[in-house]
N, C-alpha and C positions, 0 to 999 in steps of 0.2 A: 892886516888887522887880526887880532889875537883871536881865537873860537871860543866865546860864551862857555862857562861851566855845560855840565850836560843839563844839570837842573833847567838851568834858565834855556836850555835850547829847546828842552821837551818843553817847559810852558809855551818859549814864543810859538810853538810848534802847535800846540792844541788852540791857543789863544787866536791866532789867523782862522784855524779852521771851523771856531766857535762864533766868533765874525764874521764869514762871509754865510754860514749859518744865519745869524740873527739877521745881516741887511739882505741876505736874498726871499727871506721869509716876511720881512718885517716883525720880526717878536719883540721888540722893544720902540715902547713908545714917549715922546717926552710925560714924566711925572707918573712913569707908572711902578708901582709898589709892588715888586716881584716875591710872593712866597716861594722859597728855593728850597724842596723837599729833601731832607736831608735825612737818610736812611739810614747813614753810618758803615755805608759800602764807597768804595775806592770812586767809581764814577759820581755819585752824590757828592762825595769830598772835594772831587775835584772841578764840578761843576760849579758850587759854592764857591770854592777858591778864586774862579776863573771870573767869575761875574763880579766877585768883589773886587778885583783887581782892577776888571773893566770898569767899574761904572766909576775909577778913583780919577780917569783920565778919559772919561767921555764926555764930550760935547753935548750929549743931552743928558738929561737929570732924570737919575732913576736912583730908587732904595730896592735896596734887598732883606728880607729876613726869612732867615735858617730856621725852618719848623722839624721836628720830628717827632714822630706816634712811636711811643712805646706800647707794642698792641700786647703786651702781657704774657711775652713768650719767661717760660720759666728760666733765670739765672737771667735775663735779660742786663748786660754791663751798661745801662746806658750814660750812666756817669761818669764813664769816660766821655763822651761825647758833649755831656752835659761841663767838664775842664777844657776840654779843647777850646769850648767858644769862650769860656772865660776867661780863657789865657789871652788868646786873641779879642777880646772886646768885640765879638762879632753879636748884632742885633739875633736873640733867639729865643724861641718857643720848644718845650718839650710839654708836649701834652699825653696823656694816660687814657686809653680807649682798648680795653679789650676784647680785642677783634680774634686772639687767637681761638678761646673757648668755643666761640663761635664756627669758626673753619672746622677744627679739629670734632666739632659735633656734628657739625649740616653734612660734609664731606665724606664718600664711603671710604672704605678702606683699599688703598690701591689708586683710588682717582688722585690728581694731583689737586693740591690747596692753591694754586697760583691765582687761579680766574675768582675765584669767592673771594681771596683776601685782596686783590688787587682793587675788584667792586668796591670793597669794604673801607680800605685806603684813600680810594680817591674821594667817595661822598666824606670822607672824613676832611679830606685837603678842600673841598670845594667850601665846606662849612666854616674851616675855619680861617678861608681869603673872605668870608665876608666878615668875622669877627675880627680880622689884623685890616679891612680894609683894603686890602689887597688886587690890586685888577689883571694879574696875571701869577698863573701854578706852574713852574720850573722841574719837569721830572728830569733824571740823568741818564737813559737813555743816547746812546750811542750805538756807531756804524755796524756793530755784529750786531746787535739789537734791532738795527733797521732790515738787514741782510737775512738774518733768522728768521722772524715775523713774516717776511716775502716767500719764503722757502713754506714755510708752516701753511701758510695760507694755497699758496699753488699746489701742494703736495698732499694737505689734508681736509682742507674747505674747499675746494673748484674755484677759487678765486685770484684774483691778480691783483694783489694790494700790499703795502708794507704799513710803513707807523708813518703818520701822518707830524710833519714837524711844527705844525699849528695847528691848533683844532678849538671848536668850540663845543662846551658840552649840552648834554640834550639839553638842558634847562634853559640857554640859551643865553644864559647872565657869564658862566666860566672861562676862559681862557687854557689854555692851556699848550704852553711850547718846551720843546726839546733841544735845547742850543748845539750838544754835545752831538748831531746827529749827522756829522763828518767828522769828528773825531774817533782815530784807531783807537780800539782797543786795549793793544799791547802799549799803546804810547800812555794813556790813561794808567794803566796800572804801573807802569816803570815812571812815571811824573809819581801817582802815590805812594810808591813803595819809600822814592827819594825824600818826598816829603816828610815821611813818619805821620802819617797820619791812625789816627786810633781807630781801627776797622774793627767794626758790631758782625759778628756772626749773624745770619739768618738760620734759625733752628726749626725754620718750617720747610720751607719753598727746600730752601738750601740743604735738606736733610733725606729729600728724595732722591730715589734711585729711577733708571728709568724713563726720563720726562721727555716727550719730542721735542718740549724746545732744546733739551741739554745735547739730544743725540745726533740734529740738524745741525747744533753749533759745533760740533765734533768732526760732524762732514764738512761746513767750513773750511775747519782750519787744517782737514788733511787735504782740499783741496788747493789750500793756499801754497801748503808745503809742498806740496806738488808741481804746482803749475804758481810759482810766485805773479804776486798779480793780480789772481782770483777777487779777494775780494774789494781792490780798489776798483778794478774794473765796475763786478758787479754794481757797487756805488754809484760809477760813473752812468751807469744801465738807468737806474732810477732818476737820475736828472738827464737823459737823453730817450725819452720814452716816444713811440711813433702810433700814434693812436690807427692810423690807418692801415698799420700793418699787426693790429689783432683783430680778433674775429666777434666783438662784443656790438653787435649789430645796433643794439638803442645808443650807445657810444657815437657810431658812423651817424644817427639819426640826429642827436643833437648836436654834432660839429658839424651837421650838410655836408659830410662825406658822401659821395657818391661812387669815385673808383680812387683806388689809391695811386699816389703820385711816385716817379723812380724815387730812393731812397737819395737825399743831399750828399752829397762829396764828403769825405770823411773830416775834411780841416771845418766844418759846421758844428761838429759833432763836440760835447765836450769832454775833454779824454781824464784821464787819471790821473793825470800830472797836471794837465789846466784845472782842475779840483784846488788841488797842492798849492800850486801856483797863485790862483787867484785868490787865494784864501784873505791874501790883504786887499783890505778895501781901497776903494779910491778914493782921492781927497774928498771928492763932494759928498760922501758918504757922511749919513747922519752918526754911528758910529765907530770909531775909528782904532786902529791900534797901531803901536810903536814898532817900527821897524828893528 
C-alpha cells in the first residue's frame, strides 16, 4: 500500500489524536455550535482545520464558527486572516475590541502582558458565544502547553495542576475545551507550515523577552533532545496520575484514602505509544475518524 503524501499523514496524525481527545473528554456534543478561537497562530489554524474537517464525516451534528479579536495591536494584518476564510467559505467573525491599550497601560514595565490580556480575551470570547449562540469556546492549546503550565505551576505556585481539557467558567453558563491537547507540537507547526497558512504576528506576548513560560518551554525541549521521549512520556504522566502516592492530605480525604496501595503492574499503566496508538476511536464511539 503506497504511503499518504506527508501532508495527509501529519493531518491523519493530529486528527486521531484530537479525537481520542474529544471522546475521552467528551467535548463534543450532539447540536452543539463550537466558537473555534481563531488567533491567527499555526495551533488556532490548525485546530479550525481539524474540527472542520471532522465535523464533515461525523456522526453527530455539530457547527463551527472561526471568531477572532482584533485587540488593536498597531499594524495588526488581520486581513489576511479575514481572505483566508473567504477563500475557503469558512462560517466567520472578526470582531474589534481594544484590549491592547489597555494591557500596555494597567501592566508595569518588565511584568509580562500574558495573564491581563488572556483575562481580557476570554470575557471577550465568553460574550460573544452568547451573541453567535454558541454552547462551547474551542482555544488551541496543545501538548507543550499542557506540559509547560504543569512545570509553571509545580515550580513557581507550590501546586500540582496543568490546563484542564474541559472546564467550566466561573459564571457557570461557559464551556470551554481544548481538542488539540495530545497533539505535538512540532507536528502542529510542520502540518502549518505544509498548509500555508497566513500566520498573524503577536506584537505583545510574542514581543517579550524573558517570560517563564518561554524559559520552561526551552527546558522542555532540551530535555527532549536529550533524553528523547521526555515529553510524550511526561503526557502519558498526566493521564496516569496515582492520587495516593502524593502528599495532598484533603485529596486522601475525599477519596477515603486511608494507606496507599502497591503501585499496579506497569501493562495498567498507559504508556506513550498506547497514547499514539489509541488515538483512533472505536466504532461505538460517538465520534469518529477515517483510518
Amino acid at each position: 500500500m503506497p504511503l499518504l503524501p506527508e501532508i495527509e499523514q501529519l493531518e491523519h496524525k493530529l486528527t486521531r489524536a484530537m479525537a481520542r481527545a474529544i471522546h475521552d473528554f467528551h467535548m463534543i456534543e450532539p447540536g452543539d455550535r463550537i466558537l473555534c478561537a481563531v488567533s491567527g497562530g499555526k495551533d488556532s489554524y490548525t485546530m479550525h482545520w481539524l474540527l472542520t474537517e471532522l465535523r464533515k464525516r461525523s456522526p453527530v451534528p455539530f457547527e463551527v464558527l472561526a471568531v477572532n479579536i482584533d485587540q488593536g495591536h498597531p499594524g495588526y494584518p488581520g486581513h489576511r486572516l479575514v481572505e483566508y476564510m473567504r477563500q475557503h467559505e469558512f462560517p466567520f467573525h472578526m470582531v474589534t475590541e481594544d484590549t491592547y491599550s489597555i494591557v500596555t497601560e494597567k501592566v508595569p514595565a518588565g511584568k509580562t502582558y500574558c495573564s491581563l490580556c488572556s483575562r481580557l480575551r476570554r470575557g471577550i470570547l465568553y460574550r460573544l458565544a452568547d451573541e453567535y449562540a454558541c454552547t462551547k469556546v474551542a482555544l488551541g492549546h496543545h501538548r507543550e502547553d499542557a506540559l509547560a503550565t504543569l512545570l509553571l505551576n509545580l515550580i513557581f505556585s507550590g501546586q500540582l495542576k496543568s490546563m484542564p481539557p474541559k472546564l467550566i467558567a466561573d459564571d457557570g453558563r461557559h464551556v470551554v475545551i481544548r481538542p488539540l491537547m495530545y497533539c505535538a507540537e512540532d507536528v502542529i507547526a510542520a502540518f502549518s507550515e505544509r498548509k500555508g497558512f497566513p500566520i498573524l504576528p503577536c506584537d505583545l506576548c510574542g514581543s517579550q523577552t524573558g517570560l517563564q513560560r518561554t524559559a520552561v518551554a526551552q527546558l522542555l525541549t532540551r530535555l527532549d533532545e536529550q533524553h528523547p521521549g521526555t515529553k510524550a512520556n511526561m503526557l502519558a504522566a498526566l493521564c496516569n496520575v496515582r492520587p495516593s502516592h502524593l502528599l495532598d492530605a484533603s485529596l486522601w480525604k475525599k477519596l477515603g484514602l486511608r494507606v496507599a496501595e502497591e503501585l499496579p503492574p506497569p501493562s495498567t499503566l498507559l504508556s506513550p505509544e498506547g497514547l499514539v496508538r489509541s488515538a483512533s476511536l472505536p466504532p461505538s464511539s460517538s465520534l469518529t475518524t477515517a483510518d
